[in-house]
C-alpha positions as CSV (number, residue, x, y, z in Angstrom):
1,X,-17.3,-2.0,14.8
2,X,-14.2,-3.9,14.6
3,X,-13.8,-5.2,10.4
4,X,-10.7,-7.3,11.4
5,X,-11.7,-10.6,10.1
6,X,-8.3,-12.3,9.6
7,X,-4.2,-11.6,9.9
8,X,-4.3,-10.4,6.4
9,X,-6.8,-8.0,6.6
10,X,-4.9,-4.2,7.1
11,X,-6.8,-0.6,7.4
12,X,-4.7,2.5,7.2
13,X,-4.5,3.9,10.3
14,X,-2.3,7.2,9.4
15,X,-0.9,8.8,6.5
16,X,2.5,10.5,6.3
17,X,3.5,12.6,3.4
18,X,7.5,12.6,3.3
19,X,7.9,14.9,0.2
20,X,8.9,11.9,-1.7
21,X,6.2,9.2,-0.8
22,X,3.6,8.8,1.6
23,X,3.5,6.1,3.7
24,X,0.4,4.1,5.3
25,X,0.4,3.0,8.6
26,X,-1.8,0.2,8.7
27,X,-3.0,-2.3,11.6
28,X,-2.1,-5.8,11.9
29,X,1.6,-4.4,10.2
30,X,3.9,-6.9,12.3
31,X,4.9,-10.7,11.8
32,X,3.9,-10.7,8.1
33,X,6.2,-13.7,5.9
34,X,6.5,-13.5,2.8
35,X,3.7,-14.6,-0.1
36,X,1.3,-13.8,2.4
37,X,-2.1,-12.5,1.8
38,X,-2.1,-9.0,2.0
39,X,-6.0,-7.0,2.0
40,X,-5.8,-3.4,2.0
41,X,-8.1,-1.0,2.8
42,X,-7.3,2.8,2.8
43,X,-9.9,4.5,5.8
44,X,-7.6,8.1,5.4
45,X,-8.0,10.8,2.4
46,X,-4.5,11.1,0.9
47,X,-6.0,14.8,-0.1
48,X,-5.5,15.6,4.0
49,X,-1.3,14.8,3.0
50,X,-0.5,15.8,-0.5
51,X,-1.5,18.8,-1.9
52,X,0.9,18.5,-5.0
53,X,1.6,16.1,-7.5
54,X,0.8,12.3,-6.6
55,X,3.2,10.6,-4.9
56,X,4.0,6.8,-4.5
57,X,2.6,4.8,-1.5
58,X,5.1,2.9,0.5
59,X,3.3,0.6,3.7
60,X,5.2,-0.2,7.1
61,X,5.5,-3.9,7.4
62,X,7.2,-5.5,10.4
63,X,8.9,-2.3,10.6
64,X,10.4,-1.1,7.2
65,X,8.7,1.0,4.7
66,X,8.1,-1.0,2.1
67,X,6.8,-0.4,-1.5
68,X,3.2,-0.8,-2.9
69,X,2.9,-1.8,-6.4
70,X,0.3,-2.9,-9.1
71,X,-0.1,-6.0,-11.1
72,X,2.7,-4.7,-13.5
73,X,5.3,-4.0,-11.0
74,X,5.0,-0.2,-11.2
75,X,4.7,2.4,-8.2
76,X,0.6,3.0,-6.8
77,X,0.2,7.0,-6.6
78,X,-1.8,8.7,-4.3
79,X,-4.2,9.7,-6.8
80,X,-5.0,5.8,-7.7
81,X,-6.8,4.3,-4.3
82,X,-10.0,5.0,-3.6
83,X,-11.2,5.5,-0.1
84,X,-13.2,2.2,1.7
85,X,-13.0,-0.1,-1.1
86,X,-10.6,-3.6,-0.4
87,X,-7.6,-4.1,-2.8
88,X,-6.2,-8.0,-2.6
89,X,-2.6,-8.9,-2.9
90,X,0.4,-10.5,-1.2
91,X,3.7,-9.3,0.6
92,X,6.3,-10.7,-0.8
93,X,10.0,-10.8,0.2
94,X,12.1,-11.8,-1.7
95,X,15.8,-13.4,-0.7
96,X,17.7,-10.9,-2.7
97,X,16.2,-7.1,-2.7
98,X,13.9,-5.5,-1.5
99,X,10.6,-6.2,-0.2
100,X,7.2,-5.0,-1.3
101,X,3.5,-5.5,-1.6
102,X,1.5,-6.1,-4.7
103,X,-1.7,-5.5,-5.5
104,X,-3.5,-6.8,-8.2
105,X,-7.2,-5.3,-8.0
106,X,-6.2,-1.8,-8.7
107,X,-7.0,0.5,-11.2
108,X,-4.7,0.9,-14.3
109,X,-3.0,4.6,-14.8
110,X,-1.1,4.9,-18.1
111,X,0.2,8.4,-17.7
112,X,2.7,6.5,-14.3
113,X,3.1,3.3,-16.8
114,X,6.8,4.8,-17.7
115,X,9.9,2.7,-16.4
């Protein structure tokens, strides 16, 4: 069954824990401006890449690993995304930085709320 309904609609295909972050491959990753619409869906345990500590999500987009935030701005840990369910936001690159994806239907973690 193929779930790819429109350009904005990603599914991790691989994980990859890099000791720092883990980053999500996902489908659809290429030709992505920004304020686009960005739906994310994570089809891979991050239990089958960490075994420590959580550790901040980064997503390849057009290339470059990119970061994955909440609503707030802050990091999304590995421990914070549950398996099948779709989280809505946009990519969003800005002219002076660098660029990232927010998401603004995830779950709120104070203990990783610090600056």
């Amino acid at each position: 069954m193929n779930c790819i309904c429109s350009p904005s609609f990603h599914k991790s295909t691989a994980l990859t824990n890099s000791g720092t972050e883990v980053n999500i491959t996902v489908t659809n990753s290429t030709n992505i401006s920004s304020l686009d619409c960005f739906e994310l869906v994570l089809c891979n345990c991050p239990d089958s890449v960490v075994t420590g500590a959580p550790l901040p999500y980064t997503v390849t987009v057009n290339g470059t690993a990119v970061a994955l935030l909440n609503k707030y701005s802050l990091p999304i840990y590995t421990n914070r995304l549950k398996l099948r369910k779709r989280y809505y936001g946009a990519y969003v690159a800005p002219t002076t930085g660098d660029p990232y994806i927010i998401l603004w239907n995830t779950p709120d973690c104070a203990k990783y709320a610090v600056a």
